[in-house]
C-alpha positions in Angstrom: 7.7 5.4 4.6 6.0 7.1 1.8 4.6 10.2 3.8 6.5 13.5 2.5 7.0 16.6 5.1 5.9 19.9 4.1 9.8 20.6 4.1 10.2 18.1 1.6 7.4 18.6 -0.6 8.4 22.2 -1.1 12.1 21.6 -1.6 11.7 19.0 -4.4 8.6 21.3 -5.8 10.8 24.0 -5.9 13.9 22.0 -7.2 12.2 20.2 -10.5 9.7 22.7 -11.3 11.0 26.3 -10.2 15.0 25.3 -10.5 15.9 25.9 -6.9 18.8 24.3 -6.0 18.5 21.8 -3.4 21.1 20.2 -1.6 20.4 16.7 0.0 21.8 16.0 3.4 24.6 13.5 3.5 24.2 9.7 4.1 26.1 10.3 7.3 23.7 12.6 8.9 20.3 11.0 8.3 18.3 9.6 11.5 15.4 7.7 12.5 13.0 9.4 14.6 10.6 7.7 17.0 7.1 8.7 17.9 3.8 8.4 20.0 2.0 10.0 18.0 1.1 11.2 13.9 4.2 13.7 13.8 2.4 14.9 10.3 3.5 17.0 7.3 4.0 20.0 9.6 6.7 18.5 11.6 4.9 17.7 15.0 8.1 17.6 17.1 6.1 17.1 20.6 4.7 13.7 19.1 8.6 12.3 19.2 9.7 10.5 22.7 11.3 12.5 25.0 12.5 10.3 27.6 16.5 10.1 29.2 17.1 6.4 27.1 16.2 7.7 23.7 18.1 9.6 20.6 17.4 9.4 17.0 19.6 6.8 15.9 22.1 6.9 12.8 20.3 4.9 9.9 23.6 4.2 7.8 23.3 3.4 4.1 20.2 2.7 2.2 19.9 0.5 -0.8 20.0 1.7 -4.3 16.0 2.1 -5.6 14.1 -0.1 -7.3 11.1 0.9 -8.3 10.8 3.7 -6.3 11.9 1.7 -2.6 14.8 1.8 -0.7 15.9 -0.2 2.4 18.3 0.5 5.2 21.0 -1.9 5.1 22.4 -1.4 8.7 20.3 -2.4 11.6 19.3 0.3 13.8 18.8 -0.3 17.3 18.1 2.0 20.5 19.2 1.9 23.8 17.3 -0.4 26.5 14.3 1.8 27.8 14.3 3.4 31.2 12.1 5.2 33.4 8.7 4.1 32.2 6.6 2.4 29.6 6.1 3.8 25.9 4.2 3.1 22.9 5.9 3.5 19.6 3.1 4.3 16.7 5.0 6.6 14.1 8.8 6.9 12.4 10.2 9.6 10.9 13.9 10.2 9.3 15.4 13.3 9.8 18.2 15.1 8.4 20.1 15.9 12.2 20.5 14.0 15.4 18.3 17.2 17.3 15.6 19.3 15.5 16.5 19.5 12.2 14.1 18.7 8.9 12.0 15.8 8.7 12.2 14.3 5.6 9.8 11.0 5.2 7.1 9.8 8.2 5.2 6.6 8.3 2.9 4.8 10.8 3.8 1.8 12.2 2.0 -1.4 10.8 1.0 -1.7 14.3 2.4 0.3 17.2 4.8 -1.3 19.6 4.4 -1.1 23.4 7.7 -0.8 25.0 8.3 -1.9 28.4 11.3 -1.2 30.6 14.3 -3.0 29.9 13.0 -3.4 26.2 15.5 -2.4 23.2 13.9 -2.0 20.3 15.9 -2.7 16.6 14.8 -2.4 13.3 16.5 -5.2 11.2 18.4 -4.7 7.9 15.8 -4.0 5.1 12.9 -3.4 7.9 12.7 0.3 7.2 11.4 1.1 4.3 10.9 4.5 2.1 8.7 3.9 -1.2 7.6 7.1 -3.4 5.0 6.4 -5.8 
């Protein structure tokens, strides 16, 4: 994920080059988003799935960063998916299980068509957020 918000631009903007404090949100409350479509800068909220199986899910701990890239270091897997078929083409992380502030988004390298009964996981050091 290298994509920025418009939230986040403005709060490290504001934090390194105007001295605005800015509080980071806690390991613990950081969650992966998944979506259908570009959510963009501006938050695009109707682009995330909105079906009875899914929730953001938790990403845990990320690795220290080298470079500039860090890596989740617990898998993060969703529950089976119900009801009907979905294509996954975007992730986002966000600072809160519902609405909240997105923080990073990224395309998927491809998307990933999910059928019923499908679970989809992201392995340890699968989810990625570079700055450069």
């Amino acid at each position: 994920m290298g994509a920025f918000s418009n939230y986040l631009e403005d709060a490290l903007i504001n934090a390194t080059l105007r001295g605005t404090s800015f509080t980071a949100p806690a390991v613990g409350s950081l969650y992966l988003a998944l979506f259908t479509a570009d959510p963009t800068d501006a938050n695009l909220t109707a682009n995330e799935i909105s079906a009875a199986w899914y929730a953001r899910k938790l990403t845990g701990s990320w690795t220290a960063p080298s470079n500039g890239v860090s890596t989740n270091v617990a898998a993060i897997t969703y529950n089976a998916v119900t009801g009907a078929q979905v294509v996954v083409t975007h992730l986002g992380i966000y600072d809160s299980l519902t609405a909240g502030n997105l923080l990073y988004h990224t395309p998927l390298v491809q998307a990933k068509t999910l059928d019923i009964g499908d679970v989809l996981s992201f392995a340890i050091g699968a989810v990625t957020v570079t700055l450069d």
